[in-house]
C-alpha positions in Angstrom: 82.9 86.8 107.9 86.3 86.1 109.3 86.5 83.0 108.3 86.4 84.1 104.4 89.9 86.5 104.8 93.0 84.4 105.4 94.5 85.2 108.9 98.0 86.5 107.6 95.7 89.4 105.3 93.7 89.5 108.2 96.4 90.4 110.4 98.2 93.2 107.9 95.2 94.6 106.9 92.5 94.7 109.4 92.7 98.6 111.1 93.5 99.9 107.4 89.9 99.5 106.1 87.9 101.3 109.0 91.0 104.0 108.3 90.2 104.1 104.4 86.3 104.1 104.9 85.3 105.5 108.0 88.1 107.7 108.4 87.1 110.6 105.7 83.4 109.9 106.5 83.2 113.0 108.7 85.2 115.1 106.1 83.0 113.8 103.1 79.4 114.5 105.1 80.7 117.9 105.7 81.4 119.1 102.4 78.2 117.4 101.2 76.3 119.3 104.1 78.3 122.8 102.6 78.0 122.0 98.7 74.1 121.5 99.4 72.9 122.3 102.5 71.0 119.8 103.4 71.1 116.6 105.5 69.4 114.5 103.2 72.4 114.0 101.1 74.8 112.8 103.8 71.4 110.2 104.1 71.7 109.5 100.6 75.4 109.2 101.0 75.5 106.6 104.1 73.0 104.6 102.2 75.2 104.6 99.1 78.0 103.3 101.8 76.1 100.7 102.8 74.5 99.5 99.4 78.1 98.9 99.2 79.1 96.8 101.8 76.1 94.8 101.6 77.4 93.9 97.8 80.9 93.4 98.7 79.8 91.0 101.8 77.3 88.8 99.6 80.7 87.8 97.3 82.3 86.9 100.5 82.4 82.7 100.5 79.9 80.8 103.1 81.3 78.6 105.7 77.9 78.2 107.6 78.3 74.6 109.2 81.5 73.8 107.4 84.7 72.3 108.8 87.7 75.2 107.7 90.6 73.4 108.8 90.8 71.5 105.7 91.2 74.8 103.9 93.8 76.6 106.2 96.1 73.3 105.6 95.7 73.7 102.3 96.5 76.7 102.0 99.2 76.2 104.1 100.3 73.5 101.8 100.1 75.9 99.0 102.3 78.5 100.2 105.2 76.3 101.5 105.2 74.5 98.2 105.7 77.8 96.2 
């Protein structure tokens, strides 16, 4: 999965995401827990969290058995050019 985010996004963004998502997980599950009272909706809402990363993952390009250096040089290409 690396592979599929260019290293300079990589690099600025990588710590933000876990910070975004997981960050206000505890804060979310425990006003679910007080709005219902009942752990089956923090179930319901860590599936919902993971229905979707699984979608947002199977978007991500495959480079299973490919060379990628071609692509880095291009993109490097691209971005000095511009």
């Amino acid at each position: 999965m690396a592979n599929a985010i260019p290293t300079p996004w990589a690099n600025r963004g990588g710590a933000s995401g876990s910070v975004l998502a997981g960050g206000p997980a505890p804060l979310i599950a425990t006003a679910l827990l007080a709005a219902y009272g009942s752990g089956y909706v923090i179930a319901l809402y860590i599936l919902f969290c993971a229905i979707v990363s699984i979608t947002a993952t199977s978007f991500l390009p495959d480079y299973t058995n490919q060379d990628i250096s071609q692509e880095h040089e291009i993109r490097s290409a691209a971005s000095t050019a511009a």
